[in-house]
C-alpha positions in Angstrom: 0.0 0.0 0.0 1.4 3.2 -0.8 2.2 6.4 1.7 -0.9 8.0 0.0 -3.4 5.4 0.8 -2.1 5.1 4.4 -2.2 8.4 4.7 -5.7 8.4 3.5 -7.0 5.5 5.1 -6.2 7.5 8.7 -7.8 10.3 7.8 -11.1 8.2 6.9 -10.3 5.9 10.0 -10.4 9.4 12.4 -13.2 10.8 10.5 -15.4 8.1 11.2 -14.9 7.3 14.9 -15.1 11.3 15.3 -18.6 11.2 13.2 -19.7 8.7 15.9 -18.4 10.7 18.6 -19.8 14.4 17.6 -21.5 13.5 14.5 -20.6 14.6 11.1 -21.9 18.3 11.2 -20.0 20.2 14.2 -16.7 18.1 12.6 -14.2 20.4 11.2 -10.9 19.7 8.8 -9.3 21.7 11.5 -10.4 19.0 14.3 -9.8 16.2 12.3 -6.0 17.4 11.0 -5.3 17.9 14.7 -6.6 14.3 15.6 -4.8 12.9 12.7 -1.7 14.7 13.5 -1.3 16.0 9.9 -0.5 19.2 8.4 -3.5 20.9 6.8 -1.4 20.6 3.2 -1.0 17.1 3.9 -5.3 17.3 4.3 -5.5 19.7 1.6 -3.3 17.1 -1.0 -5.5 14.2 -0.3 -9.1 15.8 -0.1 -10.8 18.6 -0.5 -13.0 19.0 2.4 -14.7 16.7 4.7 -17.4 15.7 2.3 -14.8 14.5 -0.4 -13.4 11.8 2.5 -17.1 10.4 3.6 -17.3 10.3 -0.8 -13.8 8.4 -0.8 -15.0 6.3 2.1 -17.7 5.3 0.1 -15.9 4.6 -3.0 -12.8 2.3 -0.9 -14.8 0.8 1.2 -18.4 0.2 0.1 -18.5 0.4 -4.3 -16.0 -2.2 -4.7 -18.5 -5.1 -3.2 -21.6 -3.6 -4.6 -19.9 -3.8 -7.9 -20.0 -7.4 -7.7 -23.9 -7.6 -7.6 -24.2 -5.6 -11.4 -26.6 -7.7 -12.9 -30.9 -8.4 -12.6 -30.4 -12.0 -10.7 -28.0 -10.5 -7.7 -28.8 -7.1 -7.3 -31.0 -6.9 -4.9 -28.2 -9.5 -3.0 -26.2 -6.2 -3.3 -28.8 -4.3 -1.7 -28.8 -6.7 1.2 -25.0 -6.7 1.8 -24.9 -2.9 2.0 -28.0 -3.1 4.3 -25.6 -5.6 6.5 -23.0 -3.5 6.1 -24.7 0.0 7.1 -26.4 -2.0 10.2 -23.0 -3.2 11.1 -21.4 -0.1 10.9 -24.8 2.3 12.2 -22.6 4.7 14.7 -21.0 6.4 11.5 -23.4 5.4 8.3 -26.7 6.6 10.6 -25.0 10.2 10.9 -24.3 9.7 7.2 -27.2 9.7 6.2 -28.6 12.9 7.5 -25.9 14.8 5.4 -26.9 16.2 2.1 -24.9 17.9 -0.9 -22.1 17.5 -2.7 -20.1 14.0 -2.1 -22.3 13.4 0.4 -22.9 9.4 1.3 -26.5 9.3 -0.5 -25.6 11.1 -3.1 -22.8 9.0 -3.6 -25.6 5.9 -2.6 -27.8 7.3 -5.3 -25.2 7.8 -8.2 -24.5 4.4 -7.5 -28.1 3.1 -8.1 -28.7 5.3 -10.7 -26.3 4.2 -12.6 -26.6 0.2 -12.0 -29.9 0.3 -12.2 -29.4 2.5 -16.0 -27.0 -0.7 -16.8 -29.9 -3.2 -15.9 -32.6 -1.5 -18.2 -30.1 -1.8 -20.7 -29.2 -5.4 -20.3 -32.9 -6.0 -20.4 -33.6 -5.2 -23.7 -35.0 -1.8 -22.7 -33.5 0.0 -25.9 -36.9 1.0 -26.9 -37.0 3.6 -24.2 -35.6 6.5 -25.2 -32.5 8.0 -23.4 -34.5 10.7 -21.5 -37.2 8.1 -20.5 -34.2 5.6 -19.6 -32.5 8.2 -17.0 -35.7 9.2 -15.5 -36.2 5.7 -14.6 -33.1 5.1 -13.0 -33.0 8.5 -11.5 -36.5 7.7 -10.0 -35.6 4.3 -8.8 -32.5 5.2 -7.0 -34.0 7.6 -5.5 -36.4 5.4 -3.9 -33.9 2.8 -2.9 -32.1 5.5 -1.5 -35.3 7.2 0.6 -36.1 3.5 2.1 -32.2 3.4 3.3 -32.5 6.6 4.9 -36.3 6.5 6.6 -34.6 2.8 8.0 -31.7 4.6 9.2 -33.6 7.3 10.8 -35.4 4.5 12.8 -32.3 3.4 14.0 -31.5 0.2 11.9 -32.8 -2.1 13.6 -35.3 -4.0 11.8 -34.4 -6.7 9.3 -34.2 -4.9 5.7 -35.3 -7.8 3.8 -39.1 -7.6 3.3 -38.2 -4.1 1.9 -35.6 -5.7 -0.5 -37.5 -8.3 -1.7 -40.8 -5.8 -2.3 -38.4 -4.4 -4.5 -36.7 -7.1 -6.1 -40.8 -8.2 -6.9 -41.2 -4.4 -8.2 -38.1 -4.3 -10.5 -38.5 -7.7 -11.7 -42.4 -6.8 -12.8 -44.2 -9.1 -10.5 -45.6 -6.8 -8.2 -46.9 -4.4 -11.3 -48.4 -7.8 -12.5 -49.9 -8.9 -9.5 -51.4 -5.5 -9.4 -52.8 -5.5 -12.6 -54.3 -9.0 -11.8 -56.0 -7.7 -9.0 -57.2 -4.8 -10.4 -59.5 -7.1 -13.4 -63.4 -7.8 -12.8 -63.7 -11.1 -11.7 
C-alpha cells in the first residue's frame, strides 16, 4: 500500500470514529488534521473538504462489493450486503445519512443506483426507451432505494431490511406491477 493510501486511510479511520463521537456536522478539517496529526497541506493534497473523505469512504470501502452484484439475478443481493454493512457499521453510516450535498454518502448511494440500475434496463432489452425516459427511470428508482435506506436509518437500523428488499426485487422484476394489474380485473 502506498504512503498516500495510508495516509488516506487515517484520515477516513479518524473521520469516522469522530462522526460517531460528535456527528458529522460540528466536525471540522481543522479538528480532524489535529486528531490525525497531519499538516493541513497534507489534508488539503489528499481531499478537499470533509465531504470529499465520507465520498472516498464510500468509493474504498463500500462500491467495490456492490460492484459485484451488477446484474438483474444478484442485485438486490447487493442491496442486502450494504444493508448488513450499514447495520453493522450504524454509529457512522446513521449520521451519514442525514448529510446532504455534494459528495455526500446518499448522493454518492444514489449515483451508485442510478447508474446500476441505468446498466440493468439496458441489459434487459429496454433500448426501446428513449435515453431521457431511460435516465428518469433510474433516477426515479435510486432515489427510492435510496429514501427507504435513509427512513430505515432514521429509525435506527434495527429492523431486518429484507421484506423491503424483496418488495423491491418483486417491483423491478415486474411481478408486483403484475400482481397489481391481476388484481385490479373484474372477476
Amino acid at each position: 500500500m502506498s504512503a498516500s493510501e495510508i495516509t488516506k486511510r487515517h484520515i477516513a479511520t479518524t473521520l469516522k470514529e469522530m462522526v460517531r463521537q460528535q456527528g458529522f456536522s460540528s466536525l471540522s478539517v481543522g479538528e480532524l488534521i489535529r486528531r490525525c496529526d497531519i499538516s493541513r497541506n497534507t489534508f488539503y493534497y489528499h481531499f478537499r473538504d470533509k465531504y470529499e473523505v465520507v465520498s472516498w469512504i464510500f468509493y474504498d470501502e463500500i462500491r467495490p462489493f456492490l460492484a459485484q452484484f451488477d446484474r438483474l439475478e444478484n442485485w438486490t443481493a447487493g442491496l442486502s450486503e450494504l444493508c448488513l454493512y450499514l447495520q453493522a457499521n450504524r454509529e457512522f453510516y446513521i449520521p451519514m445519512l442525514e448529510v446532504e450535498g455534494q459528495n455526500s454518502f446518499c448522493e454518492c448511494l444514489t449515483q451508485f443506483y442510478q447508474d446500476l440500475i441505468y446498466a440493468l434496463l439496458l441489459k434487459q432489452g429496454a433500448h426501446a426507451l428513449q435515453e431521457r425516459q431511460m435516465q428518469t427511470v433510474s433516477r426515479f428508482i435510486a432515489a427510492g432505494i435510496v429514501s427507504e435506506i435513509r427512513r430505515w436509518g432514521h429509525r435506527g437500523m434495527k429492523s431486518d431490511p429484507a421484506p423491503a428488499i424483496q418488495m423491491l426485487r418483486e417491483l423491478f422484476s415486474g411481478q408486483l406491477l403484475n400482481e397489481l394489474q391481476r388484481m385490479d380485473q373484474p372477476q
